[in-house]
C-alpha positions in Angstrom: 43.5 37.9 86.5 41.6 34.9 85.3 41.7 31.7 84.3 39.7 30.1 81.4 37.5 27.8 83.2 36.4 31.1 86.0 34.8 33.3 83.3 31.1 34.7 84.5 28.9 34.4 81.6 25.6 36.4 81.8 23.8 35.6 78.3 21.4 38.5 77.9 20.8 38.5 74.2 20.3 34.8 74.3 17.1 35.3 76.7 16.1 37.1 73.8 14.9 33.9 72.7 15.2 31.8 69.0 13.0 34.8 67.2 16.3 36.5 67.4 19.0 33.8 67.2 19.1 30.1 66.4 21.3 28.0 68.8 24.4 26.4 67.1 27.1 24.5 68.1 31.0 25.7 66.5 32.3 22.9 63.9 35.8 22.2 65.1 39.0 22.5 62.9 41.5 20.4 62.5 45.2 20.4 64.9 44.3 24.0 66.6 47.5 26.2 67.1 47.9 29.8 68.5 48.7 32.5 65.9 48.3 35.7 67.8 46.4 36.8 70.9 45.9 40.3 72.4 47.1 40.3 76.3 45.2 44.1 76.0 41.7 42.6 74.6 42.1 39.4 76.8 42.4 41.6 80.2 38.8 42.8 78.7 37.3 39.3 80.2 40.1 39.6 83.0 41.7 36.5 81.5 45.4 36.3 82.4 47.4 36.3 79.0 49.5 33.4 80.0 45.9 31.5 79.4 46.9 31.8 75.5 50.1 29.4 75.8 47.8 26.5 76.7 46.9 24.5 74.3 43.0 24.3 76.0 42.6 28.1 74.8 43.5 26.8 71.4 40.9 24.1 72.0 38.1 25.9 72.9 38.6 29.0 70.1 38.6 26.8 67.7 35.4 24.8 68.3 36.4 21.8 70.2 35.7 22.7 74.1 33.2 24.9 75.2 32.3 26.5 78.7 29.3 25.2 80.4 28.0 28.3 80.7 28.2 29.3 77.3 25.0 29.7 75.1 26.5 29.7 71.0 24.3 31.4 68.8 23.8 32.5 65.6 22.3 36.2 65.2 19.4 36.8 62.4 19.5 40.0 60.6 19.3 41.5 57.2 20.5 44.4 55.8 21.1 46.8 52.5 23.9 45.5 50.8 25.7 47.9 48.3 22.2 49.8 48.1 19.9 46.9 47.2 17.7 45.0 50.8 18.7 41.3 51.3 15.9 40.2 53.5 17.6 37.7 55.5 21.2 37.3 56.4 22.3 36.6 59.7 25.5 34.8 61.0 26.5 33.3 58.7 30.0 31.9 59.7 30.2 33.2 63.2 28.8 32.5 66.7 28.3 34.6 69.7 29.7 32.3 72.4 28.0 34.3 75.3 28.6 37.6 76.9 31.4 37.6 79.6 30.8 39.8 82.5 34.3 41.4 84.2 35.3 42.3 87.4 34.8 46.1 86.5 31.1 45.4 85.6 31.4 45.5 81.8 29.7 42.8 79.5 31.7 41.7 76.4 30.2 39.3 73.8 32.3 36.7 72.6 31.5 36.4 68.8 33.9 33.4 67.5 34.4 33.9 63.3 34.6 31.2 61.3 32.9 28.6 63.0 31.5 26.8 60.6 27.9 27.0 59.0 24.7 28.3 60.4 21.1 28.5 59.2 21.9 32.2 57.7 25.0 30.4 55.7 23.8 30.8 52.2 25.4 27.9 50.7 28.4 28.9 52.3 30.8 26.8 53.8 31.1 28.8 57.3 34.3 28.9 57.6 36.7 32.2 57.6 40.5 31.5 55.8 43.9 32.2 57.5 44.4 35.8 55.7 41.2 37.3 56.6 41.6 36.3 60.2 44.6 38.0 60.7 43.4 40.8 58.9 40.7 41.7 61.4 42.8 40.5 63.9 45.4 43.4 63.3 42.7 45.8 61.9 41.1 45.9 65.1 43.6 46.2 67.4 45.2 48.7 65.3 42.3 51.0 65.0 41.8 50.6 68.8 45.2 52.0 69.4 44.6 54.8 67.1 41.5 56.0 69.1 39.3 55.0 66.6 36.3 53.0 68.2 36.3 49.6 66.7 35.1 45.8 67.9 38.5 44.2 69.5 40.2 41.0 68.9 41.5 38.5 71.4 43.0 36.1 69.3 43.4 34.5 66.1 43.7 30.2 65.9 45.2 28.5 62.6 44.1 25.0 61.6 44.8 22.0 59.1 41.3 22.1 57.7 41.9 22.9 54.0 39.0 25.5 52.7 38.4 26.5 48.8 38.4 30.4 47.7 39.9 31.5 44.8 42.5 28.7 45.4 42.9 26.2 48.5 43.3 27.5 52.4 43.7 26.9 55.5 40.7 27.6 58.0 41.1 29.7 60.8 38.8 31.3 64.0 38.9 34.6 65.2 38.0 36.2 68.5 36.1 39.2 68.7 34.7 40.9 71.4 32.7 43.9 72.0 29.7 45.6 74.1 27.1 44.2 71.8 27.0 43.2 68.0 23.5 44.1 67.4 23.8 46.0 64.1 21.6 48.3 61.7 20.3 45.4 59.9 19.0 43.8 63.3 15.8 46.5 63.2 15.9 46.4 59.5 14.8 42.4 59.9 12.0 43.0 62.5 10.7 46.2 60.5 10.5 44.8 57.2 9.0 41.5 58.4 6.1 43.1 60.0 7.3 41.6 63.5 6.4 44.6 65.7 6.7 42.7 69.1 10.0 41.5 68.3 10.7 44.7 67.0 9.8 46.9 70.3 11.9 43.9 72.4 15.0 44.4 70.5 14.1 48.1 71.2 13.9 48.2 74.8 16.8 45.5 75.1 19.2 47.5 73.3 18.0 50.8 75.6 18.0 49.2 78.8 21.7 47.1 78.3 23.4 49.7 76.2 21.8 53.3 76.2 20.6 53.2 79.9 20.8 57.0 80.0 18.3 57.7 77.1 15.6 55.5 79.2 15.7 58.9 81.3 14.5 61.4 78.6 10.7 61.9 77.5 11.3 60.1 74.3 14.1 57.1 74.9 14.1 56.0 71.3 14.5 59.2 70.3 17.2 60.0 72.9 18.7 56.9 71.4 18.6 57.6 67.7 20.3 60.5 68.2 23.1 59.4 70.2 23.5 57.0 67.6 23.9 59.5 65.3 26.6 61.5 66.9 28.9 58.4 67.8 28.3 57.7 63.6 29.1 60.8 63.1 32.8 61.2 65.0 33.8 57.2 64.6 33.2 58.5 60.2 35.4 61.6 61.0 38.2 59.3 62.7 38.1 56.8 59.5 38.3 60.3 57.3 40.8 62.2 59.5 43.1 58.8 60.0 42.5 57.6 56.1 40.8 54.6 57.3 38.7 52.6 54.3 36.2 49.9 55.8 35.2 48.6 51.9 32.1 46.9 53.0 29.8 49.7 54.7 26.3 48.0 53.8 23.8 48.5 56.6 24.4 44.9 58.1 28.1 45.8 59.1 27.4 48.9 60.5 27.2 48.3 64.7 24.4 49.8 67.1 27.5 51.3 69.1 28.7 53.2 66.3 32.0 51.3 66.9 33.9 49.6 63.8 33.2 46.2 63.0 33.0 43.8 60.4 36.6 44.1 58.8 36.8 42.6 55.0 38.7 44.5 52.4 39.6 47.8 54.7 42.8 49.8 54.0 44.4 52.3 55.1 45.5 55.2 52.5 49.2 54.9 51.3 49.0 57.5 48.7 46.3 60.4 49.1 43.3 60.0 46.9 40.2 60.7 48.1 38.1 58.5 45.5 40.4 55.5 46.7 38.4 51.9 46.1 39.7 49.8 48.7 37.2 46.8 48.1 38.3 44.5 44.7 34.5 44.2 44.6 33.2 47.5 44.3 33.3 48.4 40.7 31.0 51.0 41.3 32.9 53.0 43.6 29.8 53.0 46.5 31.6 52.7 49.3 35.1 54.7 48.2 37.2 56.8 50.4 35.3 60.0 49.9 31.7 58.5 50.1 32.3 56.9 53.1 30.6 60.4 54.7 27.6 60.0 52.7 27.2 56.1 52.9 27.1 56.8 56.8 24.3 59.1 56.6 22.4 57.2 54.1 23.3 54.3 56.2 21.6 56.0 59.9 18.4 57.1 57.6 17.7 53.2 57.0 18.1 52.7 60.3 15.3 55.8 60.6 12.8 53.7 58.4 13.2 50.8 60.7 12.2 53.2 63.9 9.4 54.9 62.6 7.1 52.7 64.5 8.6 54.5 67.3 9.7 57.9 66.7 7.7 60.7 64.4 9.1 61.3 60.4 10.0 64.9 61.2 11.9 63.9 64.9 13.9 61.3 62.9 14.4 64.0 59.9 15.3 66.5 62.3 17.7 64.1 64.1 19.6 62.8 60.9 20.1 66.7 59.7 22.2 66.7 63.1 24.7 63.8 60.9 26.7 66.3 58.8 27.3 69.1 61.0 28.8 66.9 63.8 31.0 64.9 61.4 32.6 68.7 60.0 32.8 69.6 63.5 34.4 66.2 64.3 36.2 66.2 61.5 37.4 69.7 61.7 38.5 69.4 64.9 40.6 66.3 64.0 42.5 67.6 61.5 43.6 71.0 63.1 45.3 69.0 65.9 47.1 66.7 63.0 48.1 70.1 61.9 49.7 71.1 65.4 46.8 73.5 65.9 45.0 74.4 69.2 42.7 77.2 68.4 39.9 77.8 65.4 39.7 80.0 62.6 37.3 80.4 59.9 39.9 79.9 57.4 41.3 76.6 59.1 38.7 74.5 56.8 40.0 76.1 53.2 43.6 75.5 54.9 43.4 71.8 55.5 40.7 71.4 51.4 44.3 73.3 50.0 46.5 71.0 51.6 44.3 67.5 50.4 44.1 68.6 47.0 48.2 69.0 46.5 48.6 66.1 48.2 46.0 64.4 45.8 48.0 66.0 42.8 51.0 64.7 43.9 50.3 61.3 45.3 52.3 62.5 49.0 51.9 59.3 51.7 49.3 60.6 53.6 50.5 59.4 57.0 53.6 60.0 56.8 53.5 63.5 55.7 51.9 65.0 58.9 53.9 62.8 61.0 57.3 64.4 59.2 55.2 67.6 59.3 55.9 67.4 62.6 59.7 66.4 63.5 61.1 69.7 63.0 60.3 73.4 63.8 57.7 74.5 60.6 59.8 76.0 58.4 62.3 73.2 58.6 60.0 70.8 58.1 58.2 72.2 54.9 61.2 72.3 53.4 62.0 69.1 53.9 58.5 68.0 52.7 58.1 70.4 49.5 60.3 67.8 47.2 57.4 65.5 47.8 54.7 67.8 45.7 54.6 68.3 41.8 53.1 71.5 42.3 56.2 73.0 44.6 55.1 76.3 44.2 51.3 75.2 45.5 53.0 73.8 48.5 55.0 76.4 49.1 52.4 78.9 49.2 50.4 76.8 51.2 53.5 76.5 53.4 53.4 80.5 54.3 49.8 80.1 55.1 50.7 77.2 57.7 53.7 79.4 59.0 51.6 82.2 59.6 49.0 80.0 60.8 51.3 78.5 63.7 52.7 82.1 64.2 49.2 82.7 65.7 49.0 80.2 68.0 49.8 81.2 71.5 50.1 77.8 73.2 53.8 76.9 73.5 56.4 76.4 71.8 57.7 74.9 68.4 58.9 71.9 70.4 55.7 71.4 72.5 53.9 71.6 69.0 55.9 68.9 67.7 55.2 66.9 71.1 51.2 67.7 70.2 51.4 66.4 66.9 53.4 62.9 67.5 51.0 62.4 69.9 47.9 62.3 67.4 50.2 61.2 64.4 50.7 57.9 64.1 54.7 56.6 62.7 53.0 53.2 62.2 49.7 52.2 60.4 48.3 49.2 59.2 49.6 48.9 55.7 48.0 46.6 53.0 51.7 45.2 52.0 52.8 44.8 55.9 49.7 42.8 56.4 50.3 40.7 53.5 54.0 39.8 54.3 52.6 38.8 57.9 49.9 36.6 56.2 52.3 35.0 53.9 54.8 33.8 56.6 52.1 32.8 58.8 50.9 30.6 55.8 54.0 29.1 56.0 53.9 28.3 59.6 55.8 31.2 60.6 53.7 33.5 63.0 56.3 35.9 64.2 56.2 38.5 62.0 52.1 38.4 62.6 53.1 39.1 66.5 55.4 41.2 65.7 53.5 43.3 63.5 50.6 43.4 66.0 52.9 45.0 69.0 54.9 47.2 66.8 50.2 48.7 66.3 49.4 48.6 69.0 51.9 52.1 70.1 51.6 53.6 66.7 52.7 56.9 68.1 56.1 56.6 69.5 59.3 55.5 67.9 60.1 52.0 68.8 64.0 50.7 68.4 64.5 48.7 65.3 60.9 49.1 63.7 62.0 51.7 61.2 60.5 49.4 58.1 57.3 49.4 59.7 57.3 53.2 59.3 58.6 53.7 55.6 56.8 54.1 52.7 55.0 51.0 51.0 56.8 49.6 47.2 55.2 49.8 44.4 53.0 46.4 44.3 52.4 47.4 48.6 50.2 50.0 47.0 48.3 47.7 44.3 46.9 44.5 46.6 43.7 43.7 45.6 41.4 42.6 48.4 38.0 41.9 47.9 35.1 40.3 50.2 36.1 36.8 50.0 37.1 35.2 53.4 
């Protein structure tokens, strides 16, 4: 393991030149302290987690020592934005650092948030607050554990530096890190601002340092449009099979990886409901819980427009047709081994639209109930669960049609099937209410529920000794937090 000051930094997008990123320096804030770090995200750059404890990591996260190596800038792009094209946004209040290159031949791009205001600001102050911080912090580290592809976070640092919202707070910096954060809305700027140059080098950069493989086939962009496409299509079947909201899916926060990035007002279902509205800001519902499928593919066909100049109408038609299929396989195949199941059946799909619609009738914890579904042999456990529904009698029927449906499976035993199904089921999720009661002590200094919340995510699928309030159900005003964009 590593220590701060023997990072290699190998800059690639930064050779990209200003036409793609302006060169800024982080605006410190004031008396740095540690909230939380990731010892998991940190070994990403090889850096020992120790590193953390001294105050010089503080330092340099939070703007006021940087690496001579490092190359700070602040990436252009522009994007749709709840349907409508905003020509020009950019980085508005973050930084990539530089990209670290590890040991195992990985690069990782340090993108520090909240550091302070860039040429893309938009009269805004470039700062990111306390509560949104941790939010991402936890969001992305949670999702990670859960096998959902998403950007990581190393660390989060508080400050003094007072910063006005709704109401006065604190600033604070957080770490991200992944592959690249090139997004959608990177060749949405170069298409729709007639720079075809600049548009064919983000191209071939983005082939040659992230889809090598494609570079092979007789039509790379094409090869790489698709495969973009497919990762879209399963990360959208994890957020749907997991009941993960992102709030915010305009085409600027949507990542070139198909990974998840960009965390504002995300949730996780507590309740069912498939037309959940996790985002305060949305009051038209365009990015709710159950359009989050269409939004994706509507999503990839503005990336389409941007790489006509590359790839024919009908090969990118053709392509984006491939969108829903894979997510319903995806998704399909999800949801049967939430279920226990191990084999396929045509009647598997009107099985698991049965089940959604009691649960949406009766407002059952989504989580929870396929973990539960899952402690006991099936019959025990549906009639453990059936108090839960309004419609008993629904439930019940649908419970002889799950019976029979694991009667048919010839792949162990009841035990082994309740092994299977903890092992895909998470006990712990990243509640809105758990988040908030970690961001209210930490903006009282306190940040041990923050650390402790972040451990007890990062295993979400084994019991851990004296967690069980992490697992239970959220109260009433848990379920009712209104979160909206600002940060």
């Amino acid at each position: 393991m590593k220590a701060l000051d023997e990072l290699t930094f190998d800059n690639r997008f930064a050779r990209l030149g200003d036409a793609f990123s302006t060169s800024v320096l982080p605006e410190p804030i004031a008396d740095p302290r540690l909230v939380v770090a990731s010892a998991a995200a940190l070994a990403l750059l090889d850096l020992d987690p120790a590193q953390a404890e001294q105050q010089v990591f503080a330092e340099i996260f939070s703007g006021h020592k940087l690496w001579a190596d490092a190359d700070p800038r602040a990436m252009v792009y522009s994007g749709h934005q709840f349907g409508s094209y905003n020509p020009r946004l950019g980085d508005g209040r973050g930084l990539l650092l530089g990209e670290v290159y590890n040991d195992a031949g990985e690069h990782w791009d340090l993108h520090l948030k909240g550091a302070g205001q860039t040429p893309y600001s938009r009269m805004g102050d470039g700062r990111a607050v306390l509560r949104s911080s941790i939010r991402e912090f936890l969001a992305s580290e949670a999702l990670h554990a859960l096998g959902i592809p998403s950007s990581r976070a190393a660390c989060v640092i508080g400050s003094s530096t007072p910063v006005w919202r709704e109401k006065q707070e604190r600033a604070a910096m957080v770490l991200r890190l992944a592959p690249s954060h090139i997004r959608f809305g990177s060749f949405e700027y170069f298409y729709y601002t007639k720079q075809p140059e600049q548009l064919k080098e983000l191209g071939e950069h983005v082939l040659a340092m992230h889809f090598p493989q494609c570079l092979e086939q007789a039509e790379p962009y094409l090869a790489m449009f698709r495969e973009i496409v497919e990762r879209n299509a399963e990360l959208i079947a994890k957020w749907q099979a997991y009941g993960f909201c992102h709030g915010v899916m305009n085409t600027d926060n949507m990542s070139i990886l198909g990974i998840t990035f960009d965390f504002g007002p995300f949730a996780f279902l507590d309740d069912f409901d498939q037309n959940f509205i996790c985002n305060h800001s949305d009051h038209e519902g365009r990015y709710s819980f159950s359009n989050q499928v269409p939004i994706g593919q509507w999503n990839l066909s503005a990336l389409a427009q941007a790489l006509t100049p590359f790839i024919s109408v009908e090969a990118l038609r053709e392509t984006l047709g491939l969108f829903l299929p894979l997510y319903q396989a995806h998704y399909l195949d999800l949801m049967r081994r939430r279920l226990g199941l191990t084999s396929a059946e045509e009647a598997d799909e009107q099985l698991i639209a049965k089940l959604l619609k009691l649960m949406q009738n009766s407002g059952v914890d989504y989580s929870l109930f396929f973990r539960r579904l899952g402690n006991d042999p099936a019959a025990q456990a549906l009639a453990s669960l059936r108090d839960d529904f309004v419609d008993i009698k629904g439930f019940d029927a649908w419970g002889e049609e799950y019976a029979a449906r694991i009667s048919r499976e010839d792949n162990g035993t009841e035990q082994q099937r309740q092994t299977r199904m903890h092992a895909v089921n998470p006990l712990y999720i990243l509640r809105n209410y758990l988040a908030q009661k970690a961001i209210d002590a930490a903006e009282d200094g306190n940040y041990e529920e923050v650390r402790r919340l972040h451990q007890v995510l990062c295993n979400p699928f084994t019991e851990q000794p004296g967690m069980a309030n992490y697992a239970e159900r959220p109260p009433e005003w848990g379920k009712h937090l209104e979160i909206s964009c600002s940060s």
